[in-house]
N, C-alpha and C positions, 0 to 999 in steps of 0.2 A: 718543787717539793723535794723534801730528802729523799732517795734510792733506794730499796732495801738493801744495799751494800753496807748501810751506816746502819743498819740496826743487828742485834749480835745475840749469842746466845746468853743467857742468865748467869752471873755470874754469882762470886760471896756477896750477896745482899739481902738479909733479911727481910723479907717480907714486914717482922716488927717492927725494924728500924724507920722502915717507912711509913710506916703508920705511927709510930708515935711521933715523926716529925709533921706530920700532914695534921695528925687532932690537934698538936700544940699549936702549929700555925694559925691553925682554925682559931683556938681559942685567941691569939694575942692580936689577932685583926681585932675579932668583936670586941673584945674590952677596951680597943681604942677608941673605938668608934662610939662604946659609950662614955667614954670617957668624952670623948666629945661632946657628946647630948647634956653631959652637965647634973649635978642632982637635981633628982624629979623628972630629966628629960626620958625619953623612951628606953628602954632594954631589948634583947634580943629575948624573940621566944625558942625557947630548944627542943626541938623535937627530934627524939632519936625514934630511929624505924629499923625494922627487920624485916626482912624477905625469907622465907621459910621453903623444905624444897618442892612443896607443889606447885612454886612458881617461877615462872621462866628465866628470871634471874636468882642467882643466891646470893645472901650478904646482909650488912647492914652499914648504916651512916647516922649521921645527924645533920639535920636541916637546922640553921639559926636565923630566922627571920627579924627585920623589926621594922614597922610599918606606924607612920604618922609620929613623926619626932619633929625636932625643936632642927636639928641640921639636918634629918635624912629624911624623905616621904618614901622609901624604900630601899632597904639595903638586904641584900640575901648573902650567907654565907653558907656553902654547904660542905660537905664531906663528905664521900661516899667509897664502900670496898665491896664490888660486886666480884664475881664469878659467875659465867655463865659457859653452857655446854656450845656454843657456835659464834667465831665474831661476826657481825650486822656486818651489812656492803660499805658501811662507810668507813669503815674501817681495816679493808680489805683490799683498796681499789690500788694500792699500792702497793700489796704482800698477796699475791693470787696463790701462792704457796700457801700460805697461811688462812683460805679460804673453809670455814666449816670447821677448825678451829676451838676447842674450850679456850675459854681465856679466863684472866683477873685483872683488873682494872682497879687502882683507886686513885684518889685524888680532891684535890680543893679546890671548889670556883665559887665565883665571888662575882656581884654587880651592886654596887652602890648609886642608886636613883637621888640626888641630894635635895631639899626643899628651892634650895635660892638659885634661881638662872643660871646665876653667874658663876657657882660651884659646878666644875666638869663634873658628869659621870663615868665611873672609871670601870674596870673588868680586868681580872685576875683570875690565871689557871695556872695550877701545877698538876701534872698525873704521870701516873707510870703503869705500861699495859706489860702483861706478860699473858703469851700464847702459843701453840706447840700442839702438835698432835700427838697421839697416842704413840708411845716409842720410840718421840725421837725428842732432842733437848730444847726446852722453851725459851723463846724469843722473846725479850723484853727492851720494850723503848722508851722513852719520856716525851713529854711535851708539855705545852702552855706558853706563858709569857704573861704581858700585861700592855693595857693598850686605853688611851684616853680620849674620851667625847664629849667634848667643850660644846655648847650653847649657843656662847660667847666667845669670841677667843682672845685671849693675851698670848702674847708671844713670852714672855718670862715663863707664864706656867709651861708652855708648851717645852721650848728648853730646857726646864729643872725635869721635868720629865722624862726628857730624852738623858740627859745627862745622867739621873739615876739609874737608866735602863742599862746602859755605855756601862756604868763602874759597875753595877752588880757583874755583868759578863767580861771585865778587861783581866780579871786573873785565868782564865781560861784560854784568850788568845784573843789579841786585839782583832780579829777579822769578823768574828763572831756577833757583835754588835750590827756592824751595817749591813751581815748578809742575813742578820734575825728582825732588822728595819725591815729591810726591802720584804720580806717573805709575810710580815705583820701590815704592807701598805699593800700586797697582793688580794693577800685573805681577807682581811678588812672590806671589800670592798662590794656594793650594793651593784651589780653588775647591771642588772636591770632599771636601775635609776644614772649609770655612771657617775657613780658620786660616791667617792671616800666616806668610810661610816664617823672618822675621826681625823685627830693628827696620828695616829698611830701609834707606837712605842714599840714593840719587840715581839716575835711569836716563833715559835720554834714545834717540831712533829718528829712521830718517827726518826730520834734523837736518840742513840747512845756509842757514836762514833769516838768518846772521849773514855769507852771501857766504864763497866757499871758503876763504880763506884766514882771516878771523876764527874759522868754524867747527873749522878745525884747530886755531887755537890754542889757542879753549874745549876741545877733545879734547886735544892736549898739558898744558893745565892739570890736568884731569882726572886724566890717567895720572901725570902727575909728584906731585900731591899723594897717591897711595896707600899711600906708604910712613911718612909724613907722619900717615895715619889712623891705620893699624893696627898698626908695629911698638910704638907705647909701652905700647898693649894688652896684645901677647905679654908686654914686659917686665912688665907689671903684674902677669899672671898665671899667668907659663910656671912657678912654683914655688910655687901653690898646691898641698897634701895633699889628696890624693884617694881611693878605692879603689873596691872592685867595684860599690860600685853607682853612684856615679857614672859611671864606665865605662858601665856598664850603660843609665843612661838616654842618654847620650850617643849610645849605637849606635841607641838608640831614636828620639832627635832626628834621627841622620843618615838613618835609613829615611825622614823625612819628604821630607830633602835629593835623594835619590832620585826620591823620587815625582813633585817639582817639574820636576826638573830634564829625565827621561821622558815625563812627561805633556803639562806647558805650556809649555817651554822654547824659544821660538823658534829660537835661536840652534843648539840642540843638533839640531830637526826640521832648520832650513836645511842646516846639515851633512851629516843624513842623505839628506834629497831630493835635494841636488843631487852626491852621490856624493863626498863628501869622505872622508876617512879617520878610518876608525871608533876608533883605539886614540888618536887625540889628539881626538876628538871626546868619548869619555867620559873624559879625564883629569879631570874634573869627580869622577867617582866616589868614596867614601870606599872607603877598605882596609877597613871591616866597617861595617855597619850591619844594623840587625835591625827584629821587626817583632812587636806586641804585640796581642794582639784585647781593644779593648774597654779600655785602659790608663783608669786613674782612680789622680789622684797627687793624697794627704790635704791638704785645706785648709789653709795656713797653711806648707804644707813650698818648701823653694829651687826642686822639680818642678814642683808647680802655679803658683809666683809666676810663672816663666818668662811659663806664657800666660797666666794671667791681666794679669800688669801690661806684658809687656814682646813677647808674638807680639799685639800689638794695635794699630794705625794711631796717633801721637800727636804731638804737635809737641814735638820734643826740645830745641830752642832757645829 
């Protein structure tokens, strides 16, 4: 994990500036994505929310949900600018200085559940925390990334994948890519199953060693290259033949996506600690997923290649 030597005091960076980069983003995912669904196909629903100050966080966002489409059986996009008077352990366990702490938080996450097996499920974060104590100057970092979990696996998608993650971060400093792999094949990972949640892509924390304003822009490359990774994918595979058992393991694969997401998820515990709002907190969730004791998938079949060749740490480029 980053140091807190990389993370710096607040520099010239509006607060607005980020925010209207974060809602715009927001918006030009979901219109792809309907756009994908096609006329007639499903829409996102918009719900914007406010937290008001009698409760433990303050702020507001908008959730954009859309649930039972023609390419997606669930896709969350949300956006959220809290402020609250202390940051949660999870977000502290690295800044003990920064312990008890007001802070402000905003940022965009995103999990796309897609209908057909053979469309990966993908996951998308950008955010940016700033925190400080009374009288003396606030500390602001970034983080996110974006990271894919195949079903099924092709190796092209897996490549075009990595390869988007690589150009978004190569004007920044070519090192930057393979030490935001490795740190996304760490995190990623279901400790108590031993088993990669995906192939990976990129993830980064406690991030502003590139001074505020480079850091945002490495974060706006990031977020702008995600549509860029994943929709040729969908196109690849949103009209592969499928049926019940495909289905079937798929629910199985998403139970893992659960586990991850509950168990070690920092981003999901920061939420819950510091009293965020629980219905855009788990927009993350699949519409079904299921759970099998003891699964054994026969040597040589599409199920086992999954983990053997492809829920395994590998350099894709």
């Amino acid at each position: 994990m980053a140091s807190p030597a990389n993370v710096s005091p607040c520099e010239q960076l509006p607060v607005a500036q980020v925010r209207e980069y974060l809602t715009g983003l927001q918006a030009r995912i979901t219109q792809a994505l309907e756009g994908l669904e096609g006329e007639g196909g499903a829409r996102f629903v918009h719900d914007a929310w406010r937290k008001g100050p009698e409760e433990k966080l303050q702020g507001d966002g908008i959730t954009r949900i859309m649930e039972g489409g023609r390419v997606f059986e669930r896709a969350g996009c949300g956006f959220s600018h809290v402020r609250g008077p202390q940051l949660p352990p999870s977000a502290t366990q690295h800044r003990p200085e920064l312990a008890g702490a007001p802070f402000e938080a905003m940022g965009v996450s995103l999990v796309f559940h897609p209908r057909n097996p053979y469309v990966p499920t993908v996951h998308m974060n950008v955010r940016m925390i700033a925190a400080g104590h009374e009288g003396q100057p606030k500390t602001c970092w970034f983080g996110g990334g974006m990271d894919l979990t195949p079903v099924y696996g092709f190796e092209e998608d897996a490549v075009h994948f990595h390869q988007s993650c690589r150009d978004a971060l190569a004007p920044f400093g070519a090192e930057l890519y393979p030490r935001f792999k490795q740190w996304c094949d760490e995190y990623f990972y279901l400790k108590h199953r031993h088993e990669q949640r995906g192939i990976g892509g990129i993830f980064f924390d406690d991030f502003a060693e590139l001074g505020q304003q480079r850091s945002f822009a490495m974060l706006q490359s990031v977020g702008d290259a995600f549509l860029g990774a994943y929709l040729p994918i969908v196109e690849r595979r949103r009209n592969a033949e499928y049926g019940p058992a495909q289905v079937d393991f798929q629910r199985y694969r998403r139970g893992r996506y659960v586990e991850f997401n509950l168990v070690w998820d920092r981003g999901t515990h920061f939420g819950l600690q510091s009293g965020g709002r629980t219905e855009s907190i788990l927009l993350s969730m699949p519409l079904h997923a299921s759970w099998s004791y003891q699964r054994e998938d026969a040597p040589g079949t599409p199920e086992r290649e999954l983990v053997d060749k492809f829920l395994v740490r590998r350099d894709w480029l």
